[in-house]
PDB file of N, CA, C and O in Angstrom, chain B, residues numbered from 101:
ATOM      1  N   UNK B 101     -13.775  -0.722 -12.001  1.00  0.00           N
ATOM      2  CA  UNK B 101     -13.735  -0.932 -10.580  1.00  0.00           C
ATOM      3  C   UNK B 101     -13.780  -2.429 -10.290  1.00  0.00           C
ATOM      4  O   UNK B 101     -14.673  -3.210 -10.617  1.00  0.00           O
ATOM      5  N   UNK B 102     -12.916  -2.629  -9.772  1.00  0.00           N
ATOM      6  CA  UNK B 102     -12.383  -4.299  -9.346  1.00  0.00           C
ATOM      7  C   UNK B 102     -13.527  -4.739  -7.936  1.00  0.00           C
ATOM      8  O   UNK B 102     -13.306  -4.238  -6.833  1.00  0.00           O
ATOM      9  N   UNK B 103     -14.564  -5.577  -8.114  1.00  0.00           N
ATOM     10  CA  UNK B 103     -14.537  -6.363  -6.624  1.00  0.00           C
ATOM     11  C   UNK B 103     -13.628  -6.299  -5.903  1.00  0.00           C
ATOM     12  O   UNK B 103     -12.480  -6.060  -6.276  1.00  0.00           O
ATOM     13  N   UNK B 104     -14.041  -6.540  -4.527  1.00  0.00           N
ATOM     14  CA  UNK B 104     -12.855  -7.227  -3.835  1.00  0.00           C
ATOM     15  C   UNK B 104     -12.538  -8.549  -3.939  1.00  0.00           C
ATOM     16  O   UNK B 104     -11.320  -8.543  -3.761  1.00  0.00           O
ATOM     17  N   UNK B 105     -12.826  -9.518  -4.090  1.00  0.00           N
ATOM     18  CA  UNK B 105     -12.622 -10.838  -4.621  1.00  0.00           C
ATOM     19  C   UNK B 105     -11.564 -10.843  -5.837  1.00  0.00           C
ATOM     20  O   UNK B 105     -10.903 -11.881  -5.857  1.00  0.00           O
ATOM     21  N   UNK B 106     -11.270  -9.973  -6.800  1.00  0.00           N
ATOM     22  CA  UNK B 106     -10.893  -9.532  -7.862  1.00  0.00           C
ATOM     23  C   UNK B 106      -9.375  -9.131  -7.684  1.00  0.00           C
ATOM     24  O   UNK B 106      -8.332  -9.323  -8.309  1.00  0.00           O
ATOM     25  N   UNK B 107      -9.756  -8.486  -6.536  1.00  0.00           N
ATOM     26  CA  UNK B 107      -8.496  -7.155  -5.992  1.00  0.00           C
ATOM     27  C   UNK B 107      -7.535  -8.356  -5.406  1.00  0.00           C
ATOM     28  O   UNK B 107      -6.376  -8.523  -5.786  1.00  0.00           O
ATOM     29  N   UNK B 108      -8.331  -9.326  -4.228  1.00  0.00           N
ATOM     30  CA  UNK B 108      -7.442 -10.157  -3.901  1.00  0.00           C
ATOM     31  C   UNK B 108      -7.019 -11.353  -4.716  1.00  0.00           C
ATOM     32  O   UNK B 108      -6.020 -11.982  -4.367  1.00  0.00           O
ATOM     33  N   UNK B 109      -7.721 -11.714  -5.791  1.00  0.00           N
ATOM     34  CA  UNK B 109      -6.928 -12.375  -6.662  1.00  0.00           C
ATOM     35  C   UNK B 109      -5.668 -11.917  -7.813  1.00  0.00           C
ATOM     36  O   UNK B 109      -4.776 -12.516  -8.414  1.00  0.00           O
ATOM     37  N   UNK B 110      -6.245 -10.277  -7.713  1.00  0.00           N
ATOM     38  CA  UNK B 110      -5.226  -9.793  -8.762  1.00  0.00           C
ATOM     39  C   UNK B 110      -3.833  -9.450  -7.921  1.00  0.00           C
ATOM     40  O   UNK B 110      -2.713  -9.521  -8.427  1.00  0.00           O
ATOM     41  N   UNK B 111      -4.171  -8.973  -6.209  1.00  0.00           N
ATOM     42  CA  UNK B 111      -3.140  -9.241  -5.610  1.00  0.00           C
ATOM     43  C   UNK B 111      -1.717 -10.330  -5.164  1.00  0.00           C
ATOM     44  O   UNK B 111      -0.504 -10.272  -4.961  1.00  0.00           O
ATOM     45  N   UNK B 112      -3.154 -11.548  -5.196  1.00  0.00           N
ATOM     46  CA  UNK B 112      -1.932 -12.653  -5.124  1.00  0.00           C
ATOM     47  C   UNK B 112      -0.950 -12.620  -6.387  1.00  0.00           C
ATOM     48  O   UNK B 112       0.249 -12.378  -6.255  1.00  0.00           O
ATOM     49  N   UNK B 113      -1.616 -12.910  -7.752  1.00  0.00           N
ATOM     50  CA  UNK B 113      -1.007 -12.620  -8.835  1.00  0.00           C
ATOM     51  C   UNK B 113       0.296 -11.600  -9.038  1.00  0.00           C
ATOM     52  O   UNK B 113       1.168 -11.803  -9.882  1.00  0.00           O
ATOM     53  N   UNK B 114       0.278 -10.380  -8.049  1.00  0.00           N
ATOM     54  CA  UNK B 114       1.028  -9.759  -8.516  1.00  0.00           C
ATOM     55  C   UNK B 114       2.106  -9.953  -7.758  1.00  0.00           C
ATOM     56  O   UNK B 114       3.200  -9.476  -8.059  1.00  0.00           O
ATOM     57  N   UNK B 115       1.905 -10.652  -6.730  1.00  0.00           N
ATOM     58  CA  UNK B 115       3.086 -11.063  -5.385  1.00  0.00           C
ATOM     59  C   UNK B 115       3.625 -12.508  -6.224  1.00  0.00           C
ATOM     60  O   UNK B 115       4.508 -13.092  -5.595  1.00  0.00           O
ATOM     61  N   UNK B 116       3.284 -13.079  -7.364  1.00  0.00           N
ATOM     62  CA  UNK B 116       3.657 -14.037  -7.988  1.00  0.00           C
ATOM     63  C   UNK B 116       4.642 -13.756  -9.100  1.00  0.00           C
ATOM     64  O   UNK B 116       5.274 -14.602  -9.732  1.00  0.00           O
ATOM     65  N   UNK B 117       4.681 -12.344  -9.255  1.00  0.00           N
ATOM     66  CA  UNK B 117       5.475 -11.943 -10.632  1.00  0.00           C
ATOM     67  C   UNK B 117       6.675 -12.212 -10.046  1.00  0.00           C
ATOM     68  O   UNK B 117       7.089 -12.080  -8.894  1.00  0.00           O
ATOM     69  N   UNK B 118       7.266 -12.705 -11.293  1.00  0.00           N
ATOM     70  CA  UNK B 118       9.003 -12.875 -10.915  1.00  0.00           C
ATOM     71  C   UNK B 118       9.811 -11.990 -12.130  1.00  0.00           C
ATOM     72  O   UNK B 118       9.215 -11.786 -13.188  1.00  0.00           O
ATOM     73  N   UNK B 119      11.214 -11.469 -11.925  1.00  0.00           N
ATOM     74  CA  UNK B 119      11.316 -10.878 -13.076  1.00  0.00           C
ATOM     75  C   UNK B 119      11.933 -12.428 -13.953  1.00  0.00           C
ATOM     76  O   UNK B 119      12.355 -13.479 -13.471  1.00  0.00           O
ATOM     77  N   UNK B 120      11.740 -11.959 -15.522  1.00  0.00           N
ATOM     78  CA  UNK B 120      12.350 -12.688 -16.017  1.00  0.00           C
ATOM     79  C   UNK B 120      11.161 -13.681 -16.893  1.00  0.00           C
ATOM     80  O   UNK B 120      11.361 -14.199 -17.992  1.00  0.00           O
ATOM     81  N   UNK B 121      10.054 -13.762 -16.174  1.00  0.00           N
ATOM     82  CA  UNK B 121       8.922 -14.465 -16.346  1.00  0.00           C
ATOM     83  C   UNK B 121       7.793 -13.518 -17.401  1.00  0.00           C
ATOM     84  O   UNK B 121       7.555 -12.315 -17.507  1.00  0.00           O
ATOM     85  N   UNK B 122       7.162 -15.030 -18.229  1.00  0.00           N
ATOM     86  CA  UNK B 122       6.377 -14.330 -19.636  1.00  0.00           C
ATOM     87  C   UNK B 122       5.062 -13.720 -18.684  1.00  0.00           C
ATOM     88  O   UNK B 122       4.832 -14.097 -17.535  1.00  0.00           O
ATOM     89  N   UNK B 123       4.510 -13.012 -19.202  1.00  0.00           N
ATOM     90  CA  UNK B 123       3.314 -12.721 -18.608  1.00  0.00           C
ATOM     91  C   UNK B 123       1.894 -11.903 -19.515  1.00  0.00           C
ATOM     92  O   UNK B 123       2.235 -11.230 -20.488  1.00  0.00           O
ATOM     93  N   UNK B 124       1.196 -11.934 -19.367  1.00  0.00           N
ATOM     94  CA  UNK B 124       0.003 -10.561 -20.115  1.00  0.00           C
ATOM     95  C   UNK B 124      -0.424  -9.912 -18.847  1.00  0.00           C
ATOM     96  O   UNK B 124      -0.205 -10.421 -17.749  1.00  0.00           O
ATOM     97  N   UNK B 125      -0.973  -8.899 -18.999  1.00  0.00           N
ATOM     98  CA  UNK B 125      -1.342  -7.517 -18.390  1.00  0.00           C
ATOM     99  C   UNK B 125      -2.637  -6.873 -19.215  1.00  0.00           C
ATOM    100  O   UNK B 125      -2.652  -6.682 -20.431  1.00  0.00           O
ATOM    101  N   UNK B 126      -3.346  -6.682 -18.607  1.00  0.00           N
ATOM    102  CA  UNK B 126      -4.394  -5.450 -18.731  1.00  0.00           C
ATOM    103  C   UNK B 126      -4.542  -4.507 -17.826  1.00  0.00           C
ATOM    104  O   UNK B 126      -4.950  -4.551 -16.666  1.00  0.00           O
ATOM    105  N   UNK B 127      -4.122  -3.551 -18.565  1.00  0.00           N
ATOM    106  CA  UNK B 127      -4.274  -1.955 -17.543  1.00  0.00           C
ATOM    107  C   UNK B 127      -4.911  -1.039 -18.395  1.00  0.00           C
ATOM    108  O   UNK B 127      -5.240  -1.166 -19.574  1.00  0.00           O
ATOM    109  N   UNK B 128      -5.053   0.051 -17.499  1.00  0.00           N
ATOM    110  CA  UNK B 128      -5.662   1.639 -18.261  1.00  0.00           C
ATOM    111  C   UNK B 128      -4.783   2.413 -18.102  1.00  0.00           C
ATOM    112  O   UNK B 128      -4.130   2.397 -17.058  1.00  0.00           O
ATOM    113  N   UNK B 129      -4.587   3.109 -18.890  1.00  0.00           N
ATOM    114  CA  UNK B 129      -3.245   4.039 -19.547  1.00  0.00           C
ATOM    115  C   UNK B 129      -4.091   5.348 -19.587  1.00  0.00           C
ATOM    116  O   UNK B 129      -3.778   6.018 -20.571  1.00  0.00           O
ATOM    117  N   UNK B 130      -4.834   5.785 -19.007  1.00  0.00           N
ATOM    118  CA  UNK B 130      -5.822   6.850 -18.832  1.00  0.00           C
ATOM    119  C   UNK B 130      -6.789   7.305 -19.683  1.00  0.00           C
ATOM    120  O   UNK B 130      -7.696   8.088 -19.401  1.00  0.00           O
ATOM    121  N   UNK B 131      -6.502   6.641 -21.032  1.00  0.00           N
ATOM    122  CA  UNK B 131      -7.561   6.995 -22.217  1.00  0.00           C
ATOM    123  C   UNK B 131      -8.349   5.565 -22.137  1.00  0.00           C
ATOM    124  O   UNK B 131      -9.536   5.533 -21.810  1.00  0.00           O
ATOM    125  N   UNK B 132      -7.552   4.290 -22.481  1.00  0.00           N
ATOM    126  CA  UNK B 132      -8.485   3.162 -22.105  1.00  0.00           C
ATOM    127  C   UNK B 132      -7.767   1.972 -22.154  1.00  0.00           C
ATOM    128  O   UNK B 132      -6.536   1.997 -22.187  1.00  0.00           O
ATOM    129  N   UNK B 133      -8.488   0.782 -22.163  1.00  0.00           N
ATOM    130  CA  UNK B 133      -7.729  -0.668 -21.573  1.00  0.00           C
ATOM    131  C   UNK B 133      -6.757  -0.980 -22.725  1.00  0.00           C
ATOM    132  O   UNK B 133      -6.917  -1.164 -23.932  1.00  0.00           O
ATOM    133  N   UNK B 134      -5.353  -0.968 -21.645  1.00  0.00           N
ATOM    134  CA  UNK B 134      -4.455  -1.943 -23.149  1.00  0.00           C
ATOM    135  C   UNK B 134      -4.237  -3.268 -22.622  1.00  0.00           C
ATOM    136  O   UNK B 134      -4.478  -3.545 -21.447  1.00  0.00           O
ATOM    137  N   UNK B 135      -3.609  -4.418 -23.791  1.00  0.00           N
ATOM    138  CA  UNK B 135      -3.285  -5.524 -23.014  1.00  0.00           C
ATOM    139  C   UNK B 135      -1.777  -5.325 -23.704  1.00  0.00           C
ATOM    140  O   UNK B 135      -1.649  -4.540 -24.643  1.00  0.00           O
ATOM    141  N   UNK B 136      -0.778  -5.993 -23.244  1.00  0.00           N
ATOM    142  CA  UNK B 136       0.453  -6.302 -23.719  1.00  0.00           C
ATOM    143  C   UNK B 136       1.420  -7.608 -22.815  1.00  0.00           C
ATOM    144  O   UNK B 136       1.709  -7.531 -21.621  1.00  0.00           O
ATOM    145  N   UNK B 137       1.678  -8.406 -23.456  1.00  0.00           N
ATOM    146  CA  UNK B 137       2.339  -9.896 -23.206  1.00  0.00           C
ATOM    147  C   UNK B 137       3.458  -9.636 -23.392  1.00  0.00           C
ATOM    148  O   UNK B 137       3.776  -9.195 -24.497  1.00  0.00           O
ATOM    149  N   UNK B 138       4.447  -9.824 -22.365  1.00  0.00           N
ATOM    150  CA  UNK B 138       6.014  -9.789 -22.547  1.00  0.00           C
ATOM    151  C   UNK B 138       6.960 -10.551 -21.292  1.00  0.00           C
ATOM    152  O   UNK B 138       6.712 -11.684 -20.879  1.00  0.00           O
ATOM    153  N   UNK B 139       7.624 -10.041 -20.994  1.00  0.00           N
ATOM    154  CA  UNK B 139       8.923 -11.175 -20.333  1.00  0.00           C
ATOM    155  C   UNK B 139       8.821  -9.186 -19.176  1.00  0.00           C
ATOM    156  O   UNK B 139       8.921  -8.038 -19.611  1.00  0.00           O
ATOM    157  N   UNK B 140       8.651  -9.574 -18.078  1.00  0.00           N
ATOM    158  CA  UNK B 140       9.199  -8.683 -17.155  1.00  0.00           C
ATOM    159  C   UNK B 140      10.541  -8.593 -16.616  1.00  0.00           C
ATOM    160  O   UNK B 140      11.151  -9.336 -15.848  1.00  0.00           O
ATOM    161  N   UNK B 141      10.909  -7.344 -17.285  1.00  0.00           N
ATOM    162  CA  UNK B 141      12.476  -6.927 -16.881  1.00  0.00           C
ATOM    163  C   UNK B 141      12.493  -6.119 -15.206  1.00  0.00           C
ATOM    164  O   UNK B 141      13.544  -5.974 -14.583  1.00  0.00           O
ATOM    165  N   UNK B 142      11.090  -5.646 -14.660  1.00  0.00           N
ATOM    166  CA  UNK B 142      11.259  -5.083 -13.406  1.00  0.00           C
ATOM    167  C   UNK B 142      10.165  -5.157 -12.400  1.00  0.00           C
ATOM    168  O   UNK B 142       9.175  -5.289 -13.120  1.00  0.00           O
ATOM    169  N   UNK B 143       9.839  -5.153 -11.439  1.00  0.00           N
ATOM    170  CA  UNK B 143       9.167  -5.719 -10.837  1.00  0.00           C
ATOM    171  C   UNK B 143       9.451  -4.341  -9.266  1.00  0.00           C
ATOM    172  O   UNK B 143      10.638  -4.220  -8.963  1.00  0.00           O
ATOM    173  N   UNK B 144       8.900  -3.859  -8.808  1.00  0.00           N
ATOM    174  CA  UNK B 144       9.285  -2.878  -7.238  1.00  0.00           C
ATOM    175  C   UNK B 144       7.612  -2.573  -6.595  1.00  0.00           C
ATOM    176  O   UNK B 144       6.750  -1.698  -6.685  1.00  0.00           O
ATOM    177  N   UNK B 145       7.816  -3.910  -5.910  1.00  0.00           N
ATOM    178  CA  UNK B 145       6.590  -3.782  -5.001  1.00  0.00           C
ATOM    179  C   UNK B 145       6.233  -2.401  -4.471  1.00  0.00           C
ATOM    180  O   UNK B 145       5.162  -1.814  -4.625  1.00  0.00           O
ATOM    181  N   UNK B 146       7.659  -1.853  -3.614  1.00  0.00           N
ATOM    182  CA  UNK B 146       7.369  -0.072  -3.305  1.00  0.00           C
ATOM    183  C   UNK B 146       7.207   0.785  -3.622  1.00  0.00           C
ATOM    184  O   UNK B 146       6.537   1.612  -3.002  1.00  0.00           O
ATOM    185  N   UNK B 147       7.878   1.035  -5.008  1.00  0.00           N
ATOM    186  CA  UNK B 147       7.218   1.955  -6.178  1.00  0.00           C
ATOM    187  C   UNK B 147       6.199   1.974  -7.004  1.00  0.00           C
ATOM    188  O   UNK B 147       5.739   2.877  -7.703  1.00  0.00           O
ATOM    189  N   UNK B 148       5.681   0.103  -6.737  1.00  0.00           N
ATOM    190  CA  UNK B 148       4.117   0.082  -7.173  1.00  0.00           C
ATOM    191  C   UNK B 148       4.428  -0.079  -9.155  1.00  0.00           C
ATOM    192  O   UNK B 148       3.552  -0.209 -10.011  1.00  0.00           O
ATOM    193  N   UNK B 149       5.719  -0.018  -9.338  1.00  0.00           N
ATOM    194  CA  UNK B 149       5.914   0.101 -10.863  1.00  0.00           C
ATOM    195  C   UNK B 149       6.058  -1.846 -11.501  1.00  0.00           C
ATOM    196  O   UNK B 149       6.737  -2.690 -10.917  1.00  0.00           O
ATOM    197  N   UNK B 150       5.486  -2.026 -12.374  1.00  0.00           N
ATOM    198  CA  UNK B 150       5.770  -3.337 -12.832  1.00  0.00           C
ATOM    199  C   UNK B 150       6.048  -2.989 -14.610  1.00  0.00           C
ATOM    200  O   UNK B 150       5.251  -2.531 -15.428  1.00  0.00           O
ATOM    201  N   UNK B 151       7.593  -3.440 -14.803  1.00  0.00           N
ATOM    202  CA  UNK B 151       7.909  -3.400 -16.406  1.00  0.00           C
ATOM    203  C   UNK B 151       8.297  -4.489 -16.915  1.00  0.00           C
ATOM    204  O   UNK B 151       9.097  -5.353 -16.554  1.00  0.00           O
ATOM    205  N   UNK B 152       7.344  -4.291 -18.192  1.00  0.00           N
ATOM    206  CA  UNK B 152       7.538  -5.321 -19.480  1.00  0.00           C
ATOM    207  C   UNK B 152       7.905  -5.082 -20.397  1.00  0.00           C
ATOM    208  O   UNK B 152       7.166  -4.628 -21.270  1.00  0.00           O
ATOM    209  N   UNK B 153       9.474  -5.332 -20.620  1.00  0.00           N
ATOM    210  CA  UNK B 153      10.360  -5.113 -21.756  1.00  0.00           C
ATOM    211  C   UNK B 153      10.489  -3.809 -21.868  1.00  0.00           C
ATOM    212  O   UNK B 153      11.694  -3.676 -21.655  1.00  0.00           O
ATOM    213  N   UNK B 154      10.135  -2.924 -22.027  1.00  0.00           N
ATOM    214  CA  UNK B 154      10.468  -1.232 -21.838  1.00  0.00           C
ATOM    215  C   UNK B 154       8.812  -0.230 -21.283  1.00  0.00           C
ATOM    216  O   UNK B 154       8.629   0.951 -20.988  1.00  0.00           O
ATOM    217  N   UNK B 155       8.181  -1.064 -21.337  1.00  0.00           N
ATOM    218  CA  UNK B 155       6.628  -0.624 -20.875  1.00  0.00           C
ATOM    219  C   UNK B 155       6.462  -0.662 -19.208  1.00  0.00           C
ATOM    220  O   UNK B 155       6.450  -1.744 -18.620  1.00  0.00           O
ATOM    221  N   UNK B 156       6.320   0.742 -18.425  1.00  0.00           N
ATOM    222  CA  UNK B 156       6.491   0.718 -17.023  1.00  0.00           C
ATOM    223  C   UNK B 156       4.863   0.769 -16.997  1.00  0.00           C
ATOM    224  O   UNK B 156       4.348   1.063 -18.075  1.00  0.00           O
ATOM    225  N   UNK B 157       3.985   0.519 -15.897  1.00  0.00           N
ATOM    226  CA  UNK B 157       2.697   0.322 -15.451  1.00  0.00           C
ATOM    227  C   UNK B 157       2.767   0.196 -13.877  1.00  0.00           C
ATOM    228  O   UNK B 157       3.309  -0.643 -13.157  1.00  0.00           O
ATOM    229  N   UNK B 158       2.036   1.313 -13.604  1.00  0.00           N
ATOM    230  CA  UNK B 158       1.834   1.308 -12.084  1.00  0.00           C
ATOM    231  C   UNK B 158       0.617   0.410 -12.111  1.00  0.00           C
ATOM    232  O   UNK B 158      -0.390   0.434 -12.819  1.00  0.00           O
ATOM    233  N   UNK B 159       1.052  -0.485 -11.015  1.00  0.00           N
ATOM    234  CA  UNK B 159       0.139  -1.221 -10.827  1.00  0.00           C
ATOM    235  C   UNK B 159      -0.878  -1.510 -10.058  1.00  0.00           C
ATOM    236  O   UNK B 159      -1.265  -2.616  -9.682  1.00  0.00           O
ATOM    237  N   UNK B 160      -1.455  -0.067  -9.757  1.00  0.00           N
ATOM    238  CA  UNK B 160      -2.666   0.201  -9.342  1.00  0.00           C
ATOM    239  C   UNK B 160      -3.614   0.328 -10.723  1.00  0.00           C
ATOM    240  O   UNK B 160      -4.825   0.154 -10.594  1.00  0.00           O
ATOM    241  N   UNK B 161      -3.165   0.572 -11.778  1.00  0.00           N
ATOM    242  CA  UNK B 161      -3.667   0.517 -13.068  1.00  0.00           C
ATOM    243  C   UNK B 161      -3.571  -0.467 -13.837  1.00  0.00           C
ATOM    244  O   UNK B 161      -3.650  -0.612 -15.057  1.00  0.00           O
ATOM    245  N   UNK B 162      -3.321  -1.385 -12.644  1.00  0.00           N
ATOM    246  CA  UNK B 162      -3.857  -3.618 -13.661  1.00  0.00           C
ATOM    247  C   UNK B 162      -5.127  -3.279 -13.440  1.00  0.00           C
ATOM    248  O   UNK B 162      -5.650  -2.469 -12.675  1.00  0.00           O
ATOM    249  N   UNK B 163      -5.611  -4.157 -14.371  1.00  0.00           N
ATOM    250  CA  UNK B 163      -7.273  -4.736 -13.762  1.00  0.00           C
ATOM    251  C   UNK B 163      -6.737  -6.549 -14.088  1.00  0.00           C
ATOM    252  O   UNK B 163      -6.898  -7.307 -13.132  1.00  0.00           O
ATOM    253  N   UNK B 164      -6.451  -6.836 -14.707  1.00  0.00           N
ATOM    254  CA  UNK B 164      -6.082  -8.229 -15.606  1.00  0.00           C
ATOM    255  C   UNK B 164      -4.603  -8.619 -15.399  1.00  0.00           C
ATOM    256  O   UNK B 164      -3.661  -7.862 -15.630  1.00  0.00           O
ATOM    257  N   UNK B 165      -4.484 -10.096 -14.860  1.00  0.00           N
ATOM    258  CA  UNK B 165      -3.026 -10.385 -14.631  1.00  0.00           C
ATOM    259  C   UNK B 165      -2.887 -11.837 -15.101  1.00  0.00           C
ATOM    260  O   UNK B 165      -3.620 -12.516 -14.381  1.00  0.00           O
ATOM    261  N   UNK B 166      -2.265 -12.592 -15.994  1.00  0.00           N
ATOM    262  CA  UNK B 166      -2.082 -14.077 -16.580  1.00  0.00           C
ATOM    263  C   UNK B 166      -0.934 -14.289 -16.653  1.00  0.00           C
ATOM    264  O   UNK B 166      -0.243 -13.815 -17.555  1.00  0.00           O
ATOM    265  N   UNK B 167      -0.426 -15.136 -15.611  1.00  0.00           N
ATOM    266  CA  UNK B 167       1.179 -15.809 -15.728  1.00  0.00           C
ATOM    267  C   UNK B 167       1.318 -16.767 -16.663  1.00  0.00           C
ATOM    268  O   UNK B 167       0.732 -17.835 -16.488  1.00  0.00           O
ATOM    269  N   UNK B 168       1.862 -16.626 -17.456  1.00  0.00           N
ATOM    270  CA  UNK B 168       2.294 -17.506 -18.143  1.00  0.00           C
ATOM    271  C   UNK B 168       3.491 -18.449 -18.166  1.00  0.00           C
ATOM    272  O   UNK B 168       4.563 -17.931 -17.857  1.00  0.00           O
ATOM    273  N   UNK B 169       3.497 -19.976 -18.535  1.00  0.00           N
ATOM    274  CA  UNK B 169       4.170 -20.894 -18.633  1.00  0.00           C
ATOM    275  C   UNK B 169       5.171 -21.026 -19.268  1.00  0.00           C
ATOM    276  O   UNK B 169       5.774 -22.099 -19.256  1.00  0.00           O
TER     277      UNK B 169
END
């Protein structure tokens, strides 16, 4: 369970994703936390879906977001 302080930082973060851009992720996949670092091929604010390289993650199930350079 995310603070809110948390929520709105992980929010800005996610209004920052661009596709095309490296990134890491931590989410829960319903058994428990994965992390995975990749180049995002998709990005749909309305469907709430964010994909990395063939890995889709609704992204109500980030907790962890790091843009990378």
């Amino acid at each position: 369970m995310l603070s809110q302080d948390d929520y709105e930082i992980l929010n800005e973060r996610v209004h920052e994703i661009q596709k095309g851009k490296l990134v890491t992720i931590e989410y829960y996949d319903r058994i428990n936390y994965k992390r995975i670092t990749g180049v995002v091929s998709k990005i749909n604010l309305d469907t709430q879906i964010l994909q990395i390289v063939k890995t889709k993650i609704n992204l109500k199930q980030i907790s962890y977001i790091q843009l990378e350079e």
